[in-house]
C-alpha positions as CSV (number, residue, x, y, z in Angstrom):
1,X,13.1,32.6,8.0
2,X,14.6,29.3,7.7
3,X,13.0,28.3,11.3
4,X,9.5,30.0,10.2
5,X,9.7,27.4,7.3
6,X,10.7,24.4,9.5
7,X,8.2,25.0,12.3
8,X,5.6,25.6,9.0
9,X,6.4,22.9,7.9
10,X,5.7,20.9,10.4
11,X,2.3,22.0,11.3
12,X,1.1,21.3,7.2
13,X,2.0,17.6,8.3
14,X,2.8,14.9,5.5
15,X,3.6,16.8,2.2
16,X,2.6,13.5,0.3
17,X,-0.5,13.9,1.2
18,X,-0.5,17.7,-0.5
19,X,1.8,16.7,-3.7
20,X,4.0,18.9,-5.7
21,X,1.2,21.1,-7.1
22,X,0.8,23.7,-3.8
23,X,5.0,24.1,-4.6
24,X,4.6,24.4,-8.3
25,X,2.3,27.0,-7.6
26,X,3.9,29.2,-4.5
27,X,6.9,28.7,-6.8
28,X,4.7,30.2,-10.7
29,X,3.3,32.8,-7.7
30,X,7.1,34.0,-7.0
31,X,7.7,34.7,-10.4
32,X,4.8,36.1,-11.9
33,X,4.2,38.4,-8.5
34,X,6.6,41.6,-10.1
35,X,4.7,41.4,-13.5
36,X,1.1,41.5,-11.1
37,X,0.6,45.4,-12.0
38,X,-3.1,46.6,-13.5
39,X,-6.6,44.7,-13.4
40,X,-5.7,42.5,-16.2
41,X,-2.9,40.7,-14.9
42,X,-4.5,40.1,-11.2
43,X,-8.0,39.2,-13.1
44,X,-6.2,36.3,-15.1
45,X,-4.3,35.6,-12.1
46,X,-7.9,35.2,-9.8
47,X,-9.0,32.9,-12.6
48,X,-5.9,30.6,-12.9
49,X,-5.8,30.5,-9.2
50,X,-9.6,29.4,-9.8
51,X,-9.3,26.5,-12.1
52,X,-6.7,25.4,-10.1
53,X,-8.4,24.8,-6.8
54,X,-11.1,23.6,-9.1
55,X,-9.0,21.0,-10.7
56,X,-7.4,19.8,-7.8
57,X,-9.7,17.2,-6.6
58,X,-10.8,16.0,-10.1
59,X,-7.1,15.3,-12.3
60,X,-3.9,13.9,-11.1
61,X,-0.6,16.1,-9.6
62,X,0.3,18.4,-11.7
63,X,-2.4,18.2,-14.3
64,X,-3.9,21.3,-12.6
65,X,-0.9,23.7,-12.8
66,X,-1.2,22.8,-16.4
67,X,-5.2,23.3,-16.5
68,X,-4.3,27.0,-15.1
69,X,-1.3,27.9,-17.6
70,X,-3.5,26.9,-20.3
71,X,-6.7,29.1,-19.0
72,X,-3.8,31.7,-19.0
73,X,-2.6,31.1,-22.4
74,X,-6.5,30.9,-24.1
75,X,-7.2,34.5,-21.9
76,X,-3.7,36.2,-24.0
77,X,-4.3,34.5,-27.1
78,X,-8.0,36.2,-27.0
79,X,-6.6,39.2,-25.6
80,X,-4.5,39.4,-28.6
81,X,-7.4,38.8,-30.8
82,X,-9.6,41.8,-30.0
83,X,-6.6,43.9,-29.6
84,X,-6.8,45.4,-32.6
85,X,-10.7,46.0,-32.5
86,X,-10.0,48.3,-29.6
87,X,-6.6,50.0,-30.6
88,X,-9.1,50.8,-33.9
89,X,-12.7,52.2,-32.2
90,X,-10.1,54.9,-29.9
């Protein structure tokens, strides 16, 4: 693996030119991939992975990693709001 990642590597060219955010990212993807389990996770994952890409070419590195975690964090926070509606009309 560690000569897959070399010869990787070398064909994504100058990792200046692609900042920290695509690491930030593949490394936030390795730890939230276990907890990926229903349609709600993966739907709030689609759209953070969204707003990301969206982001990229209009804030600074590592302003869009932050644009995604707070789309996540307004998605639970309203989740958690109309939980009890729902848990109430079964």
């Amino acid at each position: 693996m560690t000569l897959v990642g070399a010869l990787a590597g070398d064909a994504l060219g100058d990792p200046r030119r692609w900042g920290l955010d695509g690491a930030a990212v593949a490394a936030f993807l390795g730890l939230l991939w276990p907890r990926l389990r229903g349609r709600e996770p993966w739907a709030v994952a689609t759209v953070c992975a969204v707003v990301t890409v969206l982001a990229i070419p209009l804030v600074p590195p590592g302003i869009p990693i932050l644009v995604a975690a707070a789309v996540a964090a307004l998605v639970g926070w309203w989740g958690r709001e109309r939980a009890p509606e729902e848990v109430a009309a079964r």
